[in-house]
C-alpha positions in Angstrom: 73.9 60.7 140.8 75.9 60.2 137.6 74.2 61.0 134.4 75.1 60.0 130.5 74.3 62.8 127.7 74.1 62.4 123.9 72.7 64.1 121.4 70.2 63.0 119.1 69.5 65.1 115.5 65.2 64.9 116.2 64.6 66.1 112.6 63.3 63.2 110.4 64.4 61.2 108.4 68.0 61.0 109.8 67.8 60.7 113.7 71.6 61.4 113.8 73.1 60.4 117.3 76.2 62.1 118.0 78.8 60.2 118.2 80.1 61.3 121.7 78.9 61.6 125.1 79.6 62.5 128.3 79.2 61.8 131.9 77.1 64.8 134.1 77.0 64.3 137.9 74.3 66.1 139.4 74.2 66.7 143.4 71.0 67.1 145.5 71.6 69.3 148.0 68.9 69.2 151.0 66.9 71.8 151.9 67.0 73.8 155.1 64.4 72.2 157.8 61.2 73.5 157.4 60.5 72.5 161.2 61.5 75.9 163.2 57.8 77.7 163.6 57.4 81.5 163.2 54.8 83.7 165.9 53.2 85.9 165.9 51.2 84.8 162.8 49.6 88.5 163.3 50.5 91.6 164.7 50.2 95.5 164.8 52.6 98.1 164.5 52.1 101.9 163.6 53.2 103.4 160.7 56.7 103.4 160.5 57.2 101.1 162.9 59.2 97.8 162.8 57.7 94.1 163.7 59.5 91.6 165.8 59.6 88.0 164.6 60.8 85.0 166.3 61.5 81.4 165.0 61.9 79.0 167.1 63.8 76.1 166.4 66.2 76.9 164.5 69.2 75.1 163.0 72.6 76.2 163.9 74.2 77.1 160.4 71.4 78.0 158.7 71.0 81.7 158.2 67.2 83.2 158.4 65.6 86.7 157.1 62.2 87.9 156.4 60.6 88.8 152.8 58.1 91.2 151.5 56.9 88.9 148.1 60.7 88.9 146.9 61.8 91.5 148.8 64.1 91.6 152.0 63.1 93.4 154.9 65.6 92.6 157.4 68.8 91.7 158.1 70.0 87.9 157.7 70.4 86.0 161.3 72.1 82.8 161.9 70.2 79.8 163.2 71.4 78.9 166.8 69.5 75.8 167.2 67.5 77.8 169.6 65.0 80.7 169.2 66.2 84.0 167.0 64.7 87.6 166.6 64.4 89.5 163.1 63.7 93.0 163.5 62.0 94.2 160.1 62.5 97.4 158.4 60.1 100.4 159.0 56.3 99.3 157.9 54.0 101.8 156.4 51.1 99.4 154.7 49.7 96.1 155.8 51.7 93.4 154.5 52.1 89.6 154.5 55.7 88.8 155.4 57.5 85.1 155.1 60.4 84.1 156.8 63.0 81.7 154.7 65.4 79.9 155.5 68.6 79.2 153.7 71.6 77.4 153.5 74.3 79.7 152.8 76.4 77.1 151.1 74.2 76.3 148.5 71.7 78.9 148.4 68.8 76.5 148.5 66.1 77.6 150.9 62.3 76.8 152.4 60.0 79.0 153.1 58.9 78.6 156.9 55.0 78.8 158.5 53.0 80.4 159.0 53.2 84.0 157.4 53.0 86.7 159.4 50.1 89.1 158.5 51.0 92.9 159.9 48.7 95.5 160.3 49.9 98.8 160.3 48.1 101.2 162.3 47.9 105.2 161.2 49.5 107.8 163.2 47.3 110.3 165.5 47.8 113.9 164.7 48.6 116.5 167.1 47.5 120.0 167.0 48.5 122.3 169.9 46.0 125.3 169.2 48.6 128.0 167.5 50.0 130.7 169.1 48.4 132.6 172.1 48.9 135.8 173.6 48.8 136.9 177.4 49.9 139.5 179.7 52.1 139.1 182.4 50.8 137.8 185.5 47.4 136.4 183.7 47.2 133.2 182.8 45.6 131.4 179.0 44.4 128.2 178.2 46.1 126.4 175.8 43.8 124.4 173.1 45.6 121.2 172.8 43.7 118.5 170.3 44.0 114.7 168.6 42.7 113.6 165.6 43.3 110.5 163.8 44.6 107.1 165.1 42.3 105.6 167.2 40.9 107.5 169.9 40.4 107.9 172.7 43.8 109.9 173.3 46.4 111.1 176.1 48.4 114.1 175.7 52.1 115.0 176.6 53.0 118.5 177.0 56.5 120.1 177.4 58.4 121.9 179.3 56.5 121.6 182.3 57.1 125.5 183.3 54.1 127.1 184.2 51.3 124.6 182.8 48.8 123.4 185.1 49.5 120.1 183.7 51.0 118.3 181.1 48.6 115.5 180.4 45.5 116.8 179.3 44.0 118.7 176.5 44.1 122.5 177.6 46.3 122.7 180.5 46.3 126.6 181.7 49.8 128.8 181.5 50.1 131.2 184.4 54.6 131.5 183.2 55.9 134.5 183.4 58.2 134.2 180.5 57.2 133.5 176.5 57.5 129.6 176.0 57.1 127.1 173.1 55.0 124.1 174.3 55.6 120.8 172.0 52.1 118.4 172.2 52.4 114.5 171.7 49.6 112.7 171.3 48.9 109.1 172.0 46.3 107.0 170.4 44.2 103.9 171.6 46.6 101.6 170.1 49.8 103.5 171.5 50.7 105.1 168.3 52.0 108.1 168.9 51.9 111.6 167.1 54.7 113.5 165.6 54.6 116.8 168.1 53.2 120.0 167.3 53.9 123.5 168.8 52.5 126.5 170.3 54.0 129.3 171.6 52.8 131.4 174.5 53.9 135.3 174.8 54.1 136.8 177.4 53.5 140.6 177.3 54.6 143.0 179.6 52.4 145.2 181.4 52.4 148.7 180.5 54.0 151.7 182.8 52.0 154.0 183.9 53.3 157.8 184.3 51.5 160.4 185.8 54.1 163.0 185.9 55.9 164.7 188.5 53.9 166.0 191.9 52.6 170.0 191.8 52.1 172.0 194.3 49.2 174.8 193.3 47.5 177.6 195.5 44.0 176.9 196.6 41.8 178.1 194.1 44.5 177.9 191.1 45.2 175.7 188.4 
């Protein structure tokens, strides 16, 4: 609408009015839709991880993105009139995210329900057991462990070469060459470890040498 401004001197005993004014137009501009629904309303990622957020419903020209409080923490998406994806930056503490809505044009913008609430879930750790020595042509069991996360766990060892297996705790080695196993290990929640090593070596066997064959008289030395 169109507004009129004066000015008015408020100090007593005058109560000046100036003697111009001037005309002020002011726009409403209408908010983005606060229809298009957000889900999950919870989730679970682990640490570091990234949540996936999808509004459905949304209007083709608006331009969505998800906040931390204030803070962005992914990339802006346009509206399709259909059903988008935000991808959020890496997540290391549970947080309350809100997914707003905004028209580019103007900048005015609606926060959309519901919030999401994310929970992030702690790595497991992986220790492989350190270093082991054996010699060639024995074998050594290796003394793979989780901690952390949530158990119960799985384990991932690799190479393959000369391990009895590669999916439990303390496969055995039976190689014949020194080798650096890498162990993952996978929580309950399918969080995943960073890997840890161990390396195997693989001693050779000594030579042994007698010397060269005599040939004595009975009854010598």
């Amino acid at each position: 609408g169109s507004y009129t401004v004066s000015i008015v001197d408020v100090i007593a005993p005058t109560f000046c009015e100036s003697p111009q004014s001037a005309a002020v137009s002011v726009i409403f501009n209408p908010l983005p839709s606060a229809a298009p629904v957000v889900v999950p309303a919870a989730t679970q990622v682990c640490s570091g991880g990234t949540a996936l957020i999808t509004v459905n419903g949304t209007e083709a020209g608006i331009n969505y993105q998800v906040f931390n409080g204030g803070v962005p923490v992914s990339g802006i998406v346009a509206g399709t009139g259909g059903s988008i994806g935000l991808s959020t930056s890496a997540l290391f503490a549970n947080v309350t995210l809100t997914v707003k809505a905004t028209q580019p044009a103007t900048g005015c913008n609606v926060s959309l329900a519901p919030t999401v609430a994310v929970t992030v879930n702690p790595l497991p750790t992986a220790n492989a057991g350190g270093p082991v020595s054996v010699c060639q042509g024995s074998s050594a069991t290796l003394n793979g462990s989780g901690s952390g996360g949530t158990s119960p766990y799985s384990y991932s060892w690799s190479p393959v070469v000369g391990l009895s297996a590669t999916n439990i705790a303390n496969p055995v080695f039976s190689g014949l060459t020194s080798t650096s196993f890498t162990l993952e290990v996978t929580d309950a929640k399918g969080c995943v470890s960073p890997g840890d090593n161990a390396t195997v070596t693989v001693n050779p066997k000594p030579v042994a040498n007698a010397g060269s064959d005599k040939n004595v008289c009975f009854g010598s030395s």
